[in-house]
N, C-alpha and C positions, 0 to 999 in steps of 0.2 A: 235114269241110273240103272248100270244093270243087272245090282240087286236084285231091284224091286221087280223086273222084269222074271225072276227065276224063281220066284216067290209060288210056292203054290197053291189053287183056290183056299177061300175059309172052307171051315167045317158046317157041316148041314147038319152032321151027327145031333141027335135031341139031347145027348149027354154031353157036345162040348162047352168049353168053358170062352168067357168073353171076357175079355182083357179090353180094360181101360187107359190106357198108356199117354201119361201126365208129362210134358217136358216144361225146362225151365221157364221159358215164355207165356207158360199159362196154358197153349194150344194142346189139343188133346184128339187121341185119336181110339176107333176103335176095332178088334179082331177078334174072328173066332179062330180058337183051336181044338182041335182032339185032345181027350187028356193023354193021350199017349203019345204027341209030338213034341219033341226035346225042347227045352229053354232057347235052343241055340233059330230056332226057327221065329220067336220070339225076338230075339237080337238082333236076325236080321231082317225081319220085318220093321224095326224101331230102325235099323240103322239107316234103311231107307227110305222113312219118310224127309220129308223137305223141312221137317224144323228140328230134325234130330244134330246136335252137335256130333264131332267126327269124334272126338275123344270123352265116351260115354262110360257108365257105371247103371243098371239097372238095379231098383230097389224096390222089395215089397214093402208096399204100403202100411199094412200092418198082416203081422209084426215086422217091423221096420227092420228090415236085412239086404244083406248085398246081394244079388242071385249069379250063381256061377253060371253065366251062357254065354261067354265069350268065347267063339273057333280058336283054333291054333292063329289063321292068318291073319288074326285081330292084335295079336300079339304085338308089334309093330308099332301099332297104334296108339294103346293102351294097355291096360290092366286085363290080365287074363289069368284068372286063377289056376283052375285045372282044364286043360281042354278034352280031355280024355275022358272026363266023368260028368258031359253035363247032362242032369236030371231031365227026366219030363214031368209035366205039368202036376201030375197022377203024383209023383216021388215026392214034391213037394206041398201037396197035399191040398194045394189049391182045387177049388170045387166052383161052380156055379157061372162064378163071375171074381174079379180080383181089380184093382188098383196097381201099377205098377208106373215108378216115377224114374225119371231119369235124370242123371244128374249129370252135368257138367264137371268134368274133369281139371278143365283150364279155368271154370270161373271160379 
């Protein structure tokens, strides 16, 4: 896919954060980021794994929220709140390590 191919390396940073990213099937996968890299780098890192559904919604785990990081060109697709304001990791206050689950749109 050639998302995944434009993707660029994890964080080595000692301060980033490790995202746990849960899809409906159970499979699970994992990434580091910078806290200072957008949600949207996040999205498409999910969007291109091989068990990620096309028409997705990311949610934090707890506290149980929708997270705004879907691009403009997702729009199409799905659900995209604001695409002009999406947060990085740091904004939304995630720290350490997080849970993030993806949901299916069509199921």
């Amino acid at each position: 896919m050639k998302l995944a191919s434009e993707l660029p390396p994890e964080s080595q940073a000692p301060d980033c954060i490790r995202v746990s990213v849960r899809f409906p099937n159970g499979e699970r996968f994992e990434r580091r980021f910078d806290v200072t890299n957008s949600l949207e780098l996040l999205f498409n890192a999910t969007l291109a794994h091989e068990n990620c559904p096309s028409n997705l919604t990311l949610l934090s785990s707890y506290p149980r929220k929708q997270l705004n990081c879907a691009p403009e060109w997702y729009r199409e697709f799905g659900i995209v709140q604001d695409p002009t304001n999406i947060p990085t990791f740091q904004d939304c206050g995630f720290e350490k390590s997080v849970v993030v689950l993806v949901r299916d749109n069509d199921a």
